[in-house]
Structures are given as C-alpha cells and as structure tokens.
C-alpha positions in Angstrom: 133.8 25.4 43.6 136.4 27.9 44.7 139.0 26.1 47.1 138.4 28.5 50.0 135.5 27.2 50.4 136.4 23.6 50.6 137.8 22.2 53.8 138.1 18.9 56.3 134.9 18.5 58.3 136.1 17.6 61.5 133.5 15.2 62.5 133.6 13.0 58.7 137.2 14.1 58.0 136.5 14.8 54.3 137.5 17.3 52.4 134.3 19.2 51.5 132.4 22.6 51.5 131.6 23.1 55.3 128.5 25.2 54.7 126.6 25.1 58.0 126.8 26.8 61.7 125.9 25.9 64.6 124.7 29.1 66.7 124.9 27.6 70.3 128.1 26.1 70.1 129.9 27.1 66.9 130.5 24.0 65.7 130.9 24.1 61.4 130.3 20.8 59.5 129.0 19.5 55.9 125.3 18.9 55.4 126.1 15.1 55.7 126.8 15.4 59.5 123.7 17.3 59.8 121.3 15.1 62.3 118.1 14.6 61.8 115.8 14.3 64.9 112.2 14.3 65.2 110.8 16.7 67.5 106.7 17.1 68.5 105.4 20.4 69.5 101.9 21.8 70.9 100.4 23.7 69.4 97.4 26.1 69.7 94.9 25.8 66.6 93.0 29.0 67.8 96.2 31.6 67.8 98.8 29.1 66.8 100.7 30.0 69.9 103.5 27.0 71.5 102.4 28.3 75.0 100.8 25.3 76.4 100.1 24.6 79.7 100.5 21.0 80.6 100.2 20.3 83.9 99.5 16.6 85.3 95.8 16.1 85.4 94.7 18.7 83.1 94.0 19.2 79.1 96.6 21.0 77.9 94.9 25.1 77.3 96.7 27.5 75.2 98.6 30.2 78.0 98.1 32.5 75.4 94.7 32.8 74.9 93.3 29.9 77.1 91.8 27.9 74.0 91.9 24.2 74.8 92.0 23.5 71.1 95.5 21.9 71.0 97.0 19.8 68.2 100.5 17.8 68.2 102.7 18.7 65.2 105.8 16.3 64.5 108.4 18.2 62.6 111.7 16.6 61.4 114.5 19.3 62.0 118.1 19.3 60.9 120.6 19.3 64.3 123.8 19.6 65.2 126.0 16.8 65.5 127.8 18.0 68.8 125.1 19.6 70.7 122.1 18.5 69.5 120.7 21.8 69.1 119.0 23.0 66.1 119.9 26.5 65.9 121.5 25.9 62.6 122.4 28.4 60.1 123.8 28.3 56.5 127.1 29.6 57.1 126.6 32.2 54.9 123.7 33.5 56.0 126.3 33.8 59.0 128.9 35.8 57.3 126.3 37.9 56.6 124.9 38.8 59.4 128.4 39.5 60.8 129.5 41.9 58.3 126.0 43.5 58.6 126.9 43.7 62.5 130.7 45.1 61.9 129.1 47.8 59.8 126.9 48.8 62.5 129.2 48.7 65.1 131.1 51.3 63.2 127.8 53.4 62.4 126.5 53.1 66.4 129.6 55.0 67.5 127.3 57.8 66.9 124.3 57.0 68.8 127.2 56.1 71.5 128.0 59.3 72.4 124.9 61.3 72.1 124.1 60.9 75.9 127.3 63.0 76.4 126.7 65.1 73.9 123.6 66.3 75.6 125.2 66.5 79.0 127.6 69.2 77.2 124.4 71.2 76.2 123.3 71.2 79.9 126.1 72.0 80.9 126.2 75.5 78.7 123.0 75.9 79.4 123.6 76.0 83.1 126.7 78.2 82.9 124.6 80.8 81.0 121.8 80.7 83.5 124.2 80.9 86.1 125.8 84.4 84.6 122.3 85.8 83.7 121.3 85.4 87.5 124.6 87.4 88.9 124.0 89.6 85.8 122.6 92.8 86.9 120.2 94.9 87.1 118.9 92.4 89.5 122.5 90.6 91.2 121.4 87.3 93.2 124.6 86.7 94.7 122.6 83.7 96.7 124.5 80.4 96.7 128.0 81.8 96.2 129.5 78.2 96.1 127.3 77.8 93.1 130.1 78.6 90.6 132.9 76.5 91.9 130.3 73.5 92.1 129.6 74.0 88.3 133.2 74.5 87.8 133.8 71.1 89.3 131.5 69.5 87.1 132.7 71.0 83.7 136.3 70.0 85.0 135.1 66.3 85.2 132.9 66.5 81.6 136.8 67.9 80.1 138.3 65.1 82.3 135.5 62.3 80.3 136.0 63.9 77.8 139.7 63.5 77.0 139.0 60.1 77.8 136.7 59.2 75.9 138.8 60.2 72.7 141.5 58.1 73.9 138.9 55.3 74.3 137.1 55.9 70.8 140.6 56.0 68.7 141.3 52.1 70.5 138.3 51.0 69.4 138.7 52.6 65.7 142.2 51.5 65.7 140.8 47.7 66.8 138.3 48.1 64.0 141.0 49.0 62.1 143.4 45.6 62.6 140.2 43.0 62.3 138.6 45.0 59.1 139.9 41.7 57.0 137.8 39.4 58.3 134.4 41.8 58.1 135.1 43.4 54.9 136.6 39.8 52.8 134.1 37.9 55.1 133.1 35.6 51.7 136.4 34.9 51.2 137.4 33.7 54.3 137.4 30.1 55.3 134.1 29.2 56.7 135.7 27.4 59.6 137.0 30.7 61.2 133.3 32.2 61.4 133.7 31.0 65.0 136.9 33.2 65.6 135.5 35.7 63.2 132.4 35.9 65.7 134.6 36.3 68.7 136.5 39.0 67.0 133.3 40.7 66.9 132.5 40.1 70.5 135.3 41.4 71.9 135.4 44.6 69.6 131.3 44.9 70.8 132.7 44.5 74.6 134.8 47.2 73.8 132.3 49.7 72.7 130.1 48.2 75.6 133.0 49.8 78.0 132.4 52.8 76.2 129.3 52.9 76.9 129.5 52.0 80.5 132.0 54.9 81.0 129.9 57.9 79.3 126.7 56.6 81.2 128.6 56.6 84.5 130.1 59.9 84.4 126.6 61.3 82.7 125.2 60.2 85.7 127.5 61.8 87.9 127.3 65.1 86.2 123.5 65.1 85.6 123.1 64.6 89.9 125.6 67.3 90.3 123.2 69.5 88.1 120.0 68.6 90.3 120.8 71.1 93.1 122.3 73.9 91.0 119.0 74.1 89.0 117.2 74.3 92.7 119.1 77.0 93.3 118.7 78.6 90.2 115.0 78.1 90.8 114.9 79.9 94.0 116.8 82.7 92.3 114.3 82.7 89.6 111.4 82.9 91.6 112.6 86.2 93.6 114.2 87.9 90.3 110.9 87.9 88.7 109.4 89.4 92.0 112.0 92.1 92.1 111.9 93.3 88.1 108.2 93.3 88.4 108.6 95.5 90.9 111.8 97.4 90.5 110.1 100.5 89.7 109.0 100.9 93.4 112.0 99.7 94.9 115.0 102.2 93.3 117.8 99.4 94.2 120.3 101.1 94.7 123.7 99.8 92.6 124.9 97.7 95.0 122.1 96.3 96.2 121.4 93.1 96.1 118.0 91.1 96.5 117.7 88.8 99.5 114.0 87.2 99.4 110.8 88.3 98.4 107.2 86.8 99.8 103.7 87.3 99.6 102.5 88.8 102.9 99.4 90.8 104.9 100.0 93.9 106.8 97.8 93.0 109.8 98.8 96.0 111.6 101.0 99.0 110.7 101.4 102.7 112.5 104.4 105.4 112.0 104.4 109.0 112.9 101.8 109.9 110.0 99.7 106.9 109.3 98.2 103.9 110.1 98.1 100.9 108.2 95.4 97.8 108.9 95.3 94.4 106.8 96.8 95.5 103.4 97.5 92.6 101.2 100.9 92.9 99.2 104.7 91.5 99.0 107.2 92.2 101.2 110.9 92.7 99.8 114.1 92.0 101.9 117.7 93.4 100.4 121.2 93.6 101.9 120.2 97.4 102.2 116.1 97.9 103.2 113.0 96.3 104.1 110.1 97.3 101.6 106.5 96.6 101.4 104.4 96.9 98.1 100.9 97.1 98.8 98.6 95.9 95.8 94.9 96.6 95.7 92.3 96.9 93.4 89.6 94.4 91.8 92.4 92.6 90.7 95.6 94.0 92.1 96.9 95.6 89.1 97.4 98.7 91.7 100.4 99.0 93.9 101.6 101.3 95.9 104.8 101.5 98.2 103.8 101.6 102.0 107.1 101.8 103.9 111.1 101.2 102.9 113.1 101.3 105.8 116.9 100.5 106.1 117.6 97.4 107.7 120.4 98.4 110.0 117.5 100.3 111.3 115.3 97.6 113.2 115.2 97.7 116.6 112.9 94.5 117.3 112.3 91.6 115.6 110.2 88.4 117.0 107.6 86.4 116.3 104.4 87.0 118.4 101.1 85.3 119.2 100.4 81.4 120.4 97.8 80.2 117.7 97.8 83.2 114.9 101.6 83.9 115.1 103.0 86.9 113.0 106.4 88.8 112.6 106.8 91.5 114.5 108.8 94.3 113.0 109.9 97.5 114.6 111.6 100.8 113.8 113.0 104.0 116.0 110.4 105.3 113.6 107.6 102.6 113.3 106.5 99.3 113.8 104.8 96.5 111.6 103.2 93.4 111.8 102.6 90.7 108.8 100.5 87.6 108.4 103.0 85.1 106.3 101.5 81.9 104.6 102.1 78.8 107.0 105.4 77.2 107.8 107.5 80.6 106.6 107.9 82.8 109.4 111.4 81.1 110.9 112.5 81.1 106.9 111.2 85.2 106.9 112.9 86.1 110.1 116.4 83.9 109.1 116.6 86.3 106.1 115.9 89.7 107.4 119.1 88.3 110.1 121.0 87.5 107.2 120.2 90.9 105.1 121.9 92.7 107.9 125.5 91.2 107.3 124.8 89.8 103.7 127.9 91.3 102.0 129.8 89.7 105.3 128.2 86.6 105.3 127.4 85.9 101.2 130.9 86.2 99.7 130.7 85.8 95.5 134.3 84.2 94.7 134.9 86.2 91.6 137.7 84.5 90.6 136.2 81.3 89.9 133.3 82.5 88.1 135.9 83.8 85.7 137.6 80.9 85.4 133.8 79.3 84.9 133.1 81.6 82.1 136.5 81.2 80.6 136.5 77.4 80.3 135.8 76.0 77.0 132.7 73.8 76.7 133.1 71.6 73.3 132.7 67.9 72.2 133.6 68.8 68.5 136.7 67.4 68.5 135.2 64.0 69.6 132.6 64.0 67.2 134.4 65.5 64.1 136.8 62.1 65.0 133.9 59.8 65.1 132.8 61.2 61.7 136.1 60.9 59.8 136.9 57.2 61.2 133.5 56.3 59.9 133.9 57.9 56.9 137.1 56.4 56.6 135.9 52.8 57.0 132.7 53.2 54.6 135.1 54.4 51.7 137.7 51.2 52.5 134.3 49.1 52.2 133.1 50.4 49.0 136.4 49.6 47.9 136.1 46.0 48.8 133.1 46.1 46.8 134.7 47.6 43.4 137.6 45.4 43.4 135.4 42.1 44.0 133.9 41.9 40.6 137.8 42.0 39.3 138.9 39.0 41.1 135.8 36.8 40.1 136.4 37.4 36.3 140.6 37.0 37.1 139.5 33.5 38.6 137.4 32.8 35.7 139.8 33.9 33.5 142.2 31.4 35.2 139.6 28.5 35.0 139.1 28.7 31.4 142.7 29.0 31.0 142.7 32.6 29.4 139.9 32.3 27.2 140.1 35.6 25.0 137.8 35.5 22.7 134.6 35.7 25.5 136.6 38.6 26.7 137.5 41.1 23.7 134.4 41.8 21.2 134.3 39.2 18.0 136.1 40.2 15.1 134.6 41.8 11.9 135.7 38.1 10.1 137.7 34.9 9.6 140.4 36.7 7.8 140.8 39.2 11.0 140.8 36.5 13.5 143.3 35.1 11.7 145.3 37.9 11.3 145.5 38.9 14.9 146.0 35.2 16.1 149.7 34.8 18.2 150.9 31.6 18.8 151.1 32.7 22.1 147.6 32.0 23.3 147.3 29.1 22.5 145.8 26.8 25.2 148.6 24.6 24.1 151.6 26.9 24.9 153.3 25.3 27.6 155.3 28.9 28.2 152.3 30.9 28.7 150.6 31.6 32.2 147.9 33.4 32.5 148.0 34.1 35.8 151.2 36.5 35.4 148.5 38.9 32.4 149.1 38.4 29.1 149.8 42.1 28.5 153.0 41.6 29.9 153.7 38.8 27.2 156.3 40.0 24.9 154.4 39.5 21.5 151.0 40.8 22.8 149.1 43.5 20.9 146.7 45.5 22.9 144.7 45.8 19.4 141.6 46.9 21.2 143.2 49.5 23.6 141.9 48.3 27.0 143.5 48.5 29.9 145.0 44.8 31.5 142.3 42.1 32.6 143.4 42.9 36.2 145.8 46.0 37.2 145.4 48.1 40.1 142.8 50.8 40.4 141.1 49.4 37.6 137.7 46.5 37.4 135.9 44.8 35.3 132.2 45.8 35.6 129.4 44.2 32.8 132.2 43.5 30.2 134.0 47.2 30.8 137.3 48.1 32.6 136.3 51.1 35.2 138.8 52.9 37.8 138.4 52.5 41.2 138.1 55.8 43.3 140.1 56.5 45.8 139.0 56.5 49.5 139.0 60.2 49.7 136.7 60.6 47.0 134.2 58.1 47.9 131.4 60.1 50.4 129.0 57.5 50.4 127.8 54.6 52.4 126.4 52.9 49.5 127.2 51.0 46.4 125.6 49.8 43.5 128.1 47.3 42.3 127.4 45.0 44.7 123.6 45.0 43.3 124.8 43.9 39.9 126.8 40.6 41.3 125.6 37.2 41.8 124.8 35.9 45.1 127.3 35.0 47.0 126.1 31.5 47.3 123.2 29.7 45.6 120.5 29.3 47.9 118.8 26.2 46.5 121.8 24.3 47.6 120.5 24.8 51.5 117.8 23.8 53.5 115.5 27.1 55.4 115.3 25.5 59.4 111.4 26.6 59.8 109.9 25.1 63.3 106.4 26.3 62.5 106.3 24.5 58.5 105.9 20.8 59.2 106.2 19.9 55.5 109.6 21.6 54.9 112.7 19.1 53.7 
C-alpha cells in the first residue's frame, strides 16, 4: 500500500488507509470508525415508494399512489462517527467525482457564455434592420432617437464585454493555480478531499459570478431591445404599405413617408368629380396627402383619386357626434374619410406633424455613423475560452501518459530493481552470465535504484532502450513511448488511462444501498 494513502484517523489515531467520506460534514476516517446503526423505513409494496403518510389515527397509505399495502424494512447502514449521517462515500469514488466536476467546470465555460453570445447576434441583427429602414427608396426617418438608443446599448455589450474577458482569464488563471489537486487527485492525501472540495467550491462560485454578471447585463440589453423592435414594427408595417404602392405615389427624393391607413372615402367633391364611399388607403408624407382607391372583386385594382400637397389644407377637424369622420379640405377640394375605431386623433396628429416633419423629426446623422461604424464581435472572448480549454485538456492528458511511468518506477523501487522482469530473457545461461555486473546485485550496498541505473558507471544499455524513467518518455505494456507535447495533443480523450488498473480495488469497500436490505 502506497504511503500516500496511509494516514492518522483522527477519531482512532492509527496510522491507516483513511478510505471513507462523509458528504454532510466532510469528516474522513478508516472503515473501523464506521458506525453501524439500524434504521427502519416504510415502504410501499405496490410502487415501492418511501412516501408514506403516517398520520396519528390512520394506516399508513402510500402518498404516491395511495396503496395502503405498506411493509417495515430494517436495514443496517454504515454512518458516520461525527454526524451520524449516512451519506458515506468511498473516498475515491470522491476524488472521482471531483475531477470529473473540475473537468467540467473548464468545459461549461462554453455553455457560460452563449446567452451573450446571442445577445451580440441581436444586437447586429438590430443594427441592420435599423439601416435597412432609413435605407431608401422608402426613408422612415420615424423615431430619430432610435439610433443613439441602439448606440447606448452596443456601448454597454463592448462595456460587458471587456469585462467579461477580464473575469474569464481570473477564473482560467484560478483553474490554473489549483490544477494539482484535480489533475493528481489519486495521489493526493485522502484527508485534503475536504479542502480539495472547497477549492472546487469557490472556483464554481467564481464562475457562478460569471454567470450572474452576463445574465444581468443580457437582461438589460434584451429590455433595451423591446421598444426598438416596436418601432421597427411600426416602420415595417407602413414601408410595406408604401412599396406596394410606390408606383402610384412618385415620392419624390426627399420625401419621406409619415403613416399609412386603411380608410373609406365617405364623401369626396373637387372642381371635376365627385367621389362617394370608395374603399382604399390613405398615404400621409412630409410632402402630400394621397388616396389610393382599390376596387374590384377582390381589390387587385387601384387607382389614385386625389394627391394634394399638404401645406395646402385649409381645414382639418373631426366632424359628427355618433359616426365621427375626418374632415379634410383644400382651396381646391374637400374630403371626408371613415377611419376604423379609436384612430382618428392618431390620423389627424400625423397629417399636423407631416406639415413640419423635417422641423419636428430631426435624423442625428452623426450617431448613426458612429452606430454603423462600431464593431460588433465576441471572437476574441470565445477564441480565449477555446485556447484555455484546450490548454487544460492537453496538461490533462499529460497527467495521464506520465502516470503509468511512476507506477512501474515505484514498482521498480519495491522489488528493488528487479531487471530481469523488465528487459526480455536472454537467448541462455551462458548470455545471462555474460552480461551479469556486479552491480545489480540486490546485495550491493552502493547501488540505488532510485537515482536509474543507466547512470551507473558500468551499466550497458545492451538492449538499447531508453532509461526506466526520463522525461518525455513512459512505460506503456512493457514499451518506452514519448510523451507529446501540449501543443500537439488536440484531443479531450485518452486511451492510456483505459489500459491501467483501477485506481483502487473495489472489493475492499462496502456500496451504501438504502433500498437492498440484505447488503453487508
């Protein structure tokens, strides 16, 4: 037994293998100071459910299933000797599970930032519909402020952003400094799986802050985003009104669309004809007031009724008690419309704000430069991410080659350098015996193993091998193979670690099973 994993059990103060964990309160101790306690549980026979109601005054019924078939099971189960609980683990079970938790720690740093990553894509996403809607040949120049609102948000994602590289290389660089314990977990005393453990707690409350940080400014962003896509809505619904129409309209080059709305020409007269309940849409720009009539079985035909220049109106009201409608008059006409319900204050607000649009609307060019300008990219971040882990996984399988190397060097040591199990057998008697040095013999008092006998001065090398242990080199199945360097090794897996033994023999521990009454 390997003198790592001997040590003083603090509660029988012997010096023996400490093999077993409590999980509640991280006590380690030797299987004699293991408790034994008898505990009787309920159980359902029906669904075998522990669920059992057991109220004073009643037959205990399954919660479950509500079977009142209900049987007593007395189990005898190992505890622990300062808490009593029995949440007990064989310690290397332990060391397992915290390596396997290290290494996925390390791996989750992906999945951690993937909620930012997808903020980014809104975020370009947003910025492009935000330039296609100011793009001609129909310019909504509606929400001017739109821009520098965007531009706000992208300056906070750059601010996150920066950081959240700053927070990523602390925790790598954390990882980094406690790697020992993780990656030589087996070889590590098993009393310090308690500090071990809290290592790993405080490098997972680390990556927890991480977490925290990306969600709360995610959030923030992604509420910002809610009333820009309203508006980009809005201008969506009256862009697609204006290039289905376009042909009808002739905007002019600097014209810019204003609203757009389904209306009814109840009445209509100017100096040539007369115009009486003609379904079709009514366009308002910075320039005119148009209306589109469309007819037909299924208004595929339009036709263009009036376009008058806004600066033109001389009245504009709302008329009527119960069936109100907008009253529209020229020097040259006048027009009334049935609008759906609720939209006649909205109608008349934006023929008043067609009139002074260019006055009132002002597009601040400059920061939709600067908006378009900006650059949008979480590469850097995750092109980090990737090397660190990278990084890590190549260190680990390089735990993994050199392992098998220091279990033969320690056997080596135990059998007190005994060759001839590690060079092939001679041809003969007559070879062995002329090869054989009087320096290995077991009886040498002058020769130590543990400095490599090719460093003896009368050693031959007869067989051409490279030295039982030297750097970059291990021993795998009986043959000397060189270790790659981390650069070289790209993958997360190795299959080393599938030739080795165990890392402990498991018939030397006892499986804690609460549902087997008849184990131990």
């Amino acid at each position: 037994m390997s003198d790592h994993q001997m040590q003083i059990c603090h509660f029988c103060q012997r010096t023996i293998k400490v093999a077993y964990y409590c999980e509640d309160c991280g006590t380690s101790c030797c299987s004699d100071c293991l408790n034994e306690e008898k505990i009787e549980t309920l159980t359902c026979q029906d669904c075998n459910s522990q669920k059992i109601d057991t109220s004073k005054g009643k037959k205990p019924i399954c919660e479950d299933c509500g079977s009142p078939n209900i049987t007593q099971l007395n189990q005898i189960l190992k505890s622990c000797p300062r808490c009593h609980s029995h949440q007990i683990l064989n310690i290397y079970e332990k060391k397992e599970e915290l390596e396997k938790n290290f290494l996925n720690l390390i791996k989750n740093a992906r999945i951690l930032i993937e909620p930012f990553k997808n903020v980014a894509n809104s975020l370009i996403v947003f910025r492009q519909k935000v330039e296609n809607a100011r793009a001609p040949p129909i310019r909504c120049h509606h929400y001017p402020n739109m821009e520098s609102e965007l531009y706000s948000l992208v300056k906070l994602f750059i601010y996150a952003k920066d950081n959240l590289l700053e927070k990523i290389n602390i925790l790598f660089h954390h990882l980094s400094l406690n790697k020992e314990y993780f990656f030589d977990i087996y070889n590590q005393p098993n009393s310090n799986v308690r500090i071990i453990e809290g290592i790993f707690e405080n490098l997972n409350r680390t990556s927890i802050s991480i977490k925290d940080f990306l969600e709360t400014n995610s959030e923030t962003i992604k509420k910002g985003l809610i009333p820009i896509q309203n508006n980009l809505q809005f201008i969506k619904k009256i862009s697609n009104l204006f290039e289905m129409y376009k042909k009808y309209l002739n905007l002019a080059e600097k014209e810019k669309p204003v609203y757009a709305i389904h209306a009814k020409l109840a009445n209509g007269l100017n100096s040539q004809d007369k115009y009486r309940k003609n379904k079709g849409i009514l366009f308002i720009t910075n320039f005119d007031l148009s209306f589109i009539h469309l007819y037909g079985k299924f208004k595929k035909k339009q036709k263009n009724i009036f376009k008058a220049p806004v600066e033109d109106l001389t009245k504009l009201k709302i008329k009527g008690r119960i069936f109100k409608k907008l009253y529209i008059e020229f020097p040259y006409g006048r027009y009334e419309f049935t609008l759906p319900p609720n939209s006649l204050n909205k109608v008349l607000d934006y023929i008043i704000i067609a009139r002074n649009f260019d006055e009132t609307v002002v597009f601040d060019e400059e920061i939709a430069k600067k908006l378009y300008e900006i650059e949008i990219d979480i590469s850097e971040v995750l092109n980090f991410i990737e090397e660190a882990i990278n990084s890590f996984f190549s260190i680990r399988c390089q735990y993994t080659n050199i392992k098998p190397s220091k279990q033969n060097l320690q056997e080596y040591t135990n059998n007190n350098s005994n060759l001839q199990g590690t060079y092939p057998p001679a041809g003969n008697l007559a070879t062995k015996q002329s090869y054989s040095n009087p320096a290995y013999s077991q009886t040498n008092p002058r020769f130590d193993p543990n400095s490599g006998f090719q460093n003896y001065p009368t050693h031959q090398n007869i067989y051409n091998t490279p030295p039982f242990y030297q750097p970059n080199y291990a021993r795998i199945n009986g043959r000397s193979q060189h270790i790659q360097t981390p650069q070289d090794l790209r993958y997360y897996g190795n299959d080393i670690r599938n030739l080795l033994p165990p890392n402990y023999n498991e018939n030397e521990f006892f499986l804690q099973n609460f549902n087997n009454p008849n184990r131990i």
